[in-house]
C-alpha positions in Angstrom: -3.7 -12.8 -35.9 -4.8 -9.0 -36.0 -1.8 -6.7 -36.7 -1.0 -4.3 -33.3 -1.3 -0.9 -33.9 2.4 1.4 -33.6 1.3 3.3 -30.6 4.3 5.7 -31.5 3.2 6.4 -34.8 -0.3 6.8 -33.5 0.7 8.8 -30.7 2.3 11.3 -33.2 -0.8 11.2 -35.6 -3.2 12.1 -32.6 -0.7 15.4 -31.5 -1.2 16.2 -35.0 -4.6 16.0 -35.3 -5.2 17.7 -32.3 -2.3 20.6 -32.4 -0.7 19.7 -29.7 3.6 19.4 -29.1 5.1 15.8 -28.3 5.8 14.9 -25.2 9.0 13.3 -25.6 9.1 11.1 -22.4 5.6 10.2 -23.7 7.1 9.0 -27.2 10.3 7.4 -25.5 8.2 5.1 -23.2 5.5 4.3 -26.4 8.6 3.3 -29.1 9.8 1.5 -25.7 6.5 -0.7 -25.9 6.2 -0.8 -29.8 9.7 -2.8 -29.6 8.9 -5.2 -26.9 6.9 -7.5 -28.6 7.6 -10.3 -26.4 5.8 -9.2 -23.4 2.4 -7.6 -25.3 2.5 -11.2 -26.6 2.1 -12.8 -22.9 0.7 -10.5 -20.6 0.5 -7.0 -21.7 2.1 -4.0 -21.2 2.2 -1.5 -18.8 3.6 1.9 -19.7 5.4 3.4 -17.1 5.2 7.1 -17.3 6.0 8.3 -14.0 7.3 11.8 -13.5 10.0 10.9 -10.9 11.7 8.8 -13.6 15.4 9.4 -12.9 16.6 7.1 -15.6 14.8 9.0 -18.9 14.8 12.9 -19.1 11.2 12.8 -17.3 9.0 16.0 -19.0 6.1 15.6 -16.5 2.7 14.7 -18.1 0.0 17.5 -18.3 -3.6 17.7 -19.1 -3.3 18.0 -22.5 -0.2 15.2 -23.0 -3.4 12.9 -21.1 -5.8 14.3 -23.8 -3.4 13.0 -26.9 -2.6 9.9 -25.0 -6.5 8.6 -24.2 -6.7 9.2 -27.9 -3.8 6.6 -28.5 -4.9 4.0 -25.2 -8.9 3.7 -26.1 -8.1 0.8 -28.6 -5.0 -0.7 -27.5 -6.2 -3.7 -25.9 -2.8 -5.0 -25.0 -2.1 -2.1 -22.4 -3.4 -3.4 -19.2 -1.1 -1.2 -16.9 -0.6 2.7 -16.5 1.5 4.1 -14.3 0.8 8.2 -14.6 2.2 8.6 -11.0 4.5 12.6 -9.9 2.8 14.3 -13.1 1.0 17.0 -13.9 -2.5 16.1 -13.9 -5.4 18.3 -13.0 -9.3 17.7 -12.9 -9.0 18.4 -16.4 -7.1 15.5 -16.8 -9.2 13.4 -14.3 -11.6 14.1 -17.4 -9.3 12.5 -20.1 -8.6 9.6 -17.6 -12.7 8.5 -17.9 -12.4 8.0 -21.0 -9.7 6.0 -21.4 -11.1 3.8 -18.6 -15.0 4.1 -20.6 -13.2 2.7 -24.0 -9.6 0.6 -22.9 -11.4 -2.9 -21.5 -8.3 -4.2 -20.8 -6.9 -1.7 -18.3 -6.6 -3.3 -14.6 -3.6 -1.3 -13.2 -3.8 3.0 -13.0 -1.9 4.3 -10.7 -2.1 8.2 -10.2 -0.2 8.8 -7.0 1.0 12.5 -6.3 -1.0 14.4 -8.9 -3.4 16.9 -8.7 -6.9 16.1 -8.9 -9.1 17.1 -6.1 -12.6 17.4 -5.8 -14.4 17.1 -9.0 -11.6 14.8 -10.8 -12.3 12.0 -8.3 -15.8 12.4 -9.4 -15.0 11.7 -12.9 -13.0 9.0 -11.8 -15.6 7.7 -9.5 -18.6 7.5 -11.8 -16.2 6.0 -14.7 -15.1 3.0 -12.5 -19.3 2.6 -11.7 -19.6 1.1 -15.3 -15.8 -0.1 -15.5 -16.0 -4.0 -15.3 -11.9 -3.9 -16.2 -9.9 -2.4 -13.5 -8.9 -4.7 -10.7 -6.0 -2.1 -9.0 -6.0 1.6 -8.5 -3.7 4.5 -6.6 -5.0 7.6 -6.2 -2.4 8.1 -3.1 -1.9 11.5 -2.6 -4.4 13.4 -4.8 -6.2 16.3 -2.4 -9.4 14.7 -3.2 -11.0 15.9 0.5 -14.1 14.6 2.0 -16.1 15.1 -0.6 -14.1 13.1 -3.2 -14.1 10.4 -1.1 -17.7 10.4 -1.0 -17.8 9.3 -4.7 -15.6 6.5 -4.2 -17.5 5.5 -1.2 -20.4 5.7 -3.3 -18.5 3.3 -6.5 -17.8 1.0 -3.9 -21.5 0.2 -3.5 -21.7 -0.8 -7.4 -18.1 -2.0 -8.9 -17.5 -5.5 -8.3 -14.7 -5.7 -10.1 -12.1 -2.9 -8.3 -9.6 -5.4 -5.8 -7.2 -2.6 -4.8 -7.7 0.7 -3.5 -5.2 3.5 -2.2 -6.9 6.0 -1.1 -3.6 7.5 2.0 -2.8 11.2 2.0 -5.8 12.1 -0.1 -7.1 14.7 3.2 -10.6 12.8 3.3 -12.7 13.1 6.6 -14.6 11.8 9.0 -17.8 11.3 7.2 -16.6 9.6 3.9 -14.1 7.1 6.1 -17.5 5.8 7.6 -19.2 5.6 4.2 -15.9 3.7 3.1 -16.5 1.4 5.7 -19.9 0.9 5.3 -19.5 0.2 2.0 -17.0 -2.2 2.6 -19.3 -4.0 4.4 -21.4 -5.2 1.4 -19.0 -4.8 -1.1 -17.6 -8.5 -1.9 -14.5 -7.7 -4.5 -12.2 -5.3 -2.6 -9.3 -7.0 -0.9 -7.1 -4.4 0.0 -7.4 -0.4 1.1 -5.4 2.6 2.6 -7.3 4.8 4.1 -4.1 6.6 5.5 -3.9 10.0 7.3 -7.3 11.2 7.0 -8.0 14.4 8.5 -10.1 13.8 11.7 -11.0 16.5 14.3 -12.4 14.3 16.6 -11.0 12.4 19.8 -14.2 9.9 19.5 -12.6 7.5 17.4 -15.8 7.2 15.3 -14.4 6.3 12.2 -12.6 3.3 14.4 -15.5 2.0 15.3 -17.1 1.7 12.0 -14.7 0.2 10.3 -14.5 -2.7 13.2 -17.9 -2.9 12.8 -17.0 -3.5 8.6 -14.2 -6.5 9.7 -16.6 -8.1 11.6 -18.8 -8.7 8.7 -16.4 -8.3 5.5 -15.2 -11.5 4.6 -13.1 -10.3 1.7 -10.5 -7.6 2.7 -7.2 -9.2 3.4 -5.1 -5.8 3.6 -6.0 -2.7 5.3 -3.6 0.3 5.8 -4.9 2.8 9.3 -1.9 5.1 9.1 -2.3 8.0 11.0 -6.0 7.9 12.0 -4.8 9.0 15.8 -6.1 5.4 17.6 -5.7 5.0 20.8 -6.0 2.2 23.0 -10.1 2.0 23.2 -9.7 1.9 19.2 -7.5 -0.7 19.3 -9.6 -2.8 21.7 -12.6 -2.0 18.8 -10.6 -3.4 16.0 -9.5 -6.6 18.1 -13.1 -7.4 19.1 -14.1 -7.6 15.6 -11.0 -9.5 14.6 -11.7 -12.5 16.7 -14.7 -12.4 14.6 -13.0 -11.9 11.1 -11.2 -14.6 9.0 -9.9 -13.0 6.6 -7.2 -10.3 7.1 -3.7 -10.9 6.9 -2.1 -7.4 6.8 -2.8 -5.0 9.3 -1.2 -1.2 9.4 -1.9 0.3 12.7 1.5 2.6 12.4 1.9 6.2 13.5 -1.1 6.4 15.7 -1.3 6.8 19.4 -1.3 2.9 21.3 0.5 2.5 24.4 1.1 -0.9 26.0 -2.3 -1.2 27.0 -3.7 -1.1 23.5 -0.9 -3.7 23.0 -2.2 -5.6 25.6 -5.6 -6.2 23.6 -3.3 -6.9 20.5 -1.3 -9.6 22.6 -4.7 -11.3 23.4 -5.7 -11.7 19.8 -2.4 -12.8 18.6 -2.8 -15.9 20.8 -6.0 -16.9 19.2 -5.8 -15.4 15.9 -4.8 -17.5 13.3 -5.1 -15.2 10.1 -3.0 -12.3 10.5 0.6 -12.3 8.8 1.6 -8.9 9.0 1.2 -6.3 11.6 2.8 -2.9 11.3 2.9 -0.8 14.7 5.7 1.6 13.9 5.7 5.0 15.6 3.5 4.1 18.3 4.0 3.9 21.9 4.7 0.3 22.9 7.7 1.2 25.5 9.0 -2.7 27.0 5.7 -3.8 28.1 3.7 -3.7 25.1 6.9 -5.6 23.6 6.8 -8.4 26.0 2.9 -9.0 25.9 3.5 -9.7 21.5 7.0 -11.6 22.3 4.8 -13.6 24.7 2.0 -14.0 22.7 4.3 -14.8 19.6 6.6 -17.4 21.5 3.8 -19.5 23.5 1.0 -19.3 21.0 1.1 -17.9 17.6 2.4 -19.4 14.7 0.8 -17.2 11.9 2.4 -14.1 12.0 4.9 -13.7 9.7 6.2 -10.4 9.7 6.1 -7.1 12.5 7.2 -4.1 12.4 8.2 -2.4 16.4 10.5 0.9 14.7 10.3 3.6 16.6 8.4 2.8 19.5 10.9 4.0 22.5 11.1 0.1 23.7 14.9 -0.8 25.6 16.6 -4.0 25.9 14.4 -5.8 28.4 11.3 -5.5 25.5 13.9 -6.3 22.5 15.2 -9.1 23.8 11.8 -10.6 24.8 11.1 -10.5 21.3 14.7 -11.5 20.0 13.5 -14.9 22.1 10.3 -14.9 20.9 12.0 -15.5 17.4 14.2 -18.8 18.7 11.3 -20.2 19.8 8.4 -19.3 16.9 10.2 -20.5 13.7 7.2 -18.8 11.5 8.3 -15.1 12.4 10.4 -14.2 9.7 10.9 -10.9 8.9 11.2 -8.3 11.8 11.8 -4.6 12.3 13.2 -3.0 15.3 15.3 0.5 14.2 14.6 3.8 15.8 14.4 2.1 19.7 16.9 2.0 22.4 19.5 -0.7 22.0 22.0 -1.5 24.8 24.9 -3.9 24.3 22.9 -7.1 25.2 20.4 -6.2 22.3 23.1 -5.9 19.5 24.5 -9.1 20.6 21.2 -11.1 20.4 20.5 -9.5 17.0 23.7 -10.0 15.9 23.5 -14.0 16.9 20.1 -14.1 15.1 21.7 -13.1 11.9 24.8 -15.0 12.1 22.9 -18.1 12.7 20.5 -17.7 10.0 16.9 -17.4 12.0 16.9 -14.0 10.5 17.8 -13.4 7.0 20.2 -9.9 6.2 17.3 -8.4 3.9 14.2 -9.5 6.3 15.0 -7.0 9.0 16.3 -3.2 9.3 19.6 -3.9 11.0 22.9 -5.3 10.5 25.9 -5.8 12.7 29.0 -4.2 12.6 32.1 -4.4 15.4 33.9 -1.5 17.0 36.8 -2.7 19.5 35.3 -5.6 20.2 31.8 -4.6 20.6 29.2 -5.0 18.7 26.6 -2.3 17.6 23.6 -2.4 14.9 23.4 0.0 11.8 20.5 0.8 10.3 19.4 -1.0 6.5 16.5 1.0 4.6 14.3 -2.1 4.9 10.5 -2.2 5.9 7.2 -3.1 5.2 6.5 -0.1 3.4 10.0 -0.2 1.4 8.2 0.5 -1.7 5.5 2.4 -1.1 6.4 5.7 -2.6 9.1 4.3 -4.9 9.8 1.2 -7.1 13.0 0.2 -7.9 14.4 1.4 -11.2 16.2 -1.7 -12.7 14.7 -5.1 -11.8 12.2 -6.6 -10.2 11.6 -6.6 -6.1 12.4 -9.3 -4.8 11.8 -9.2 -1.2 8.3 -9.7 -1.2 7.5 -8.5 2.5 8.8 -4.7 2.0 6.6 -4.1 -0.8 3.7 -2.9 1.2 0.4 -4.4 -0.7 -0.5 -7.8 -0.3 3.2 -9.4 0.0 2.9 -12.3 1.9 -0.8 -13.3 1.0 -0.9 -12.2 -2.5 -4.0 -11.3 -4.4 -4.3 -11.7 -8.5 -1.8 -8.3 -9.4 -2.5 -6.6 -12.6 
């Protein structure tokens, strides 16, 4: 068995060598991994060097900090993860990134979120991952990459067959790269789960809508997609369904934040009753009001039985449209995990909510509220629950363990890193 090199000890040789301070976040989280044998044994490691660490004095990473550590990373085969997410990291160190994904083979997890790369740096990225046969996950969530940017990853997605998970949300891209996504997505056979969210669109045409319906009808691969913010209305919405009766394959859909009233919902309703795929669907912020919520409770209590999780916060429905769904939940034993918060309960809603939980048809940490008593009534708090619980955030100590907050692929899991 070939002896593991001490990546602290070659992480202080390489700043050396190159004249450059420690980071000592950097060295913590290496000496960290040098004394967990067990796990680089198993499954590999992968080094967590986020800059909103709250537990370790945090010194952000910078370009040059990615510089000494690409040194350290090209050989170490048993680091398969990298978290470099709230750092410091520039185009320049978009530059140092290619070339630990040219030389690590065994890197399948980057995650990059909030840094600063834009244009160029996604690029670099880009044309690395063209030749990267490794990398199965990556987050690039928040980086000001712009159309352009996206472009290049549009253009990746047309040759890596390897790449499973892509965030691309908050990244400003456009109109033009979200349909070259799309039509990329279309051929491309390995990619099982993107966020395109809040792109910047100037358009009320919904083009980009239409495209990537056009892509579900003929992608056979994607299980998750993420359409936050992409201001969809109700002919959107009709779009998507139409190609969903068509699709097979996609559990998870995010149509939060946009623009759909009831009618939108109606179309929604329609393809519930004959779908038999979907297990998530996320319509928070939208416009639903009590009609749209009767046409899913109706939908969900007389015909499907797939759906396992929905998310209705903040969608100005009353009582009449929550407690068409609170039934829809005695009678569809499949629905599991449901959010309501941000809506207007009355007293007959906090009751059948309340009796839901109290019975057991809905478990405390599959929903967003909880019961509490004032003089004999009974009223419903609010618990920082949701589908997209950890979407910005993991948990510091432990492991998650409800499965349906954690926003990528959590009831129909694909291989994780």
């Amino acid at each position: 068995m070939s002896v593991r090199p001490d990546l602290h000890q070659s992480y202080v040789q390489a700043c050396q060598n190159l004249g450059h301070p420690e980071n000592p976040f950097i060295a913590h989280v290496l000496q960290e991994a040098d004394n967990n044998d067990k796990i680089r044994q198993t499954k590999g490691i992968t080094l967590k060097i986020a800059g909103n660490n709250h537990l370790v004095p945090a010194q952000r990473v910078t370009d040059d900090d990615l510089q000494v550590l690409a040194s350290v990373l090209g050989s170490a085969v048993f680091i398969t993860g990298l978290d470099l997410r709230y750092n410091l990291l520039t185009d320049a160190g978009a530059k140092h990134m290619t070339t630990i994904l040219q030389e690590n083979s065994s890197l399948r997890y980057l995650n990059l979120m909030f840094n600063d790369i834009g244009t160029s740096g996604a690029e670099l990225i880009a044309r690395a991952l063209q030749g990267n046969e490794a990398l199965v996950h990556l987050r690039m969530t928040g980086n000001k990459i712009g159309d352009k940017g996206g472009m290049f990853f549009a253009s990746m997605l047309q040759i890596n067959s390897t790449l499973e998970k892509l965030d691309l949300g908050d990244c400003d891209m456009g109109t033009q790269c979200l349909i070259a996504i799309a039509t990329a997505l279309t051929q491309n056979k390995s990619v099982k789960a993107v966020n395109l969210n809040r792109p910047l669109l100037y358009s009320q045409e919904e083009e980009t809508t239409v495209h990537v319906a056009l892509m579900l009808k003929s992608n056979s691969s994607l299980v998750e997609l993420h359409l936050c913010k992409h201001e969809m209305k109700n002919f959107g919405v009709e779009r998507l369904c139409e190609a969903l009766y068509e699709n097979s394959s996609l559990r998870y859909l995010d149509l939060s934040c946009n623009k759909i009233t009831c009618d939108g919902v109606k179309f929604l309703g329609e393809l519930l009753k004959r779908n038999q795929t979907l297990e998530i669907l996320d319509l928070h912020t939208n416009r639903l009001e009590d009609a749209g919520a009767i046409y899913l409770s109706e939908a969900l209590a007389l015909h499907n039985r797939t759906l396992r999780a929905l998310s209705v916060v903040s969608n100005n429905i009353s009582g009449k449209g929550l407690l068409a769904l609170s039934d829809a939940m005695k009678t569809n034993m499949e629905l599991s995990c449901i959010y309501i918060w941000g809506n207007k309960f009355d007293e007959a809603t906090c009751m059948a909510f309340s009796e839901l939980i109290q019975t057991g048809r809905l478990k405390p940490d599959c929903t967003d509220v909880e019961p509490y008593e004032v003089d004999g009534q009974v009223h419903l708090a609010e618990l920082s629950h949701g589908l997209q619980k950890h979407y910005y955030w993991t948990p510091s100590c432990g492991a998650v363990m409800d499965k349906a907050a954690n926003a990528s692929l959590a009831i129909a899991a694909v291989s994780e890193y």
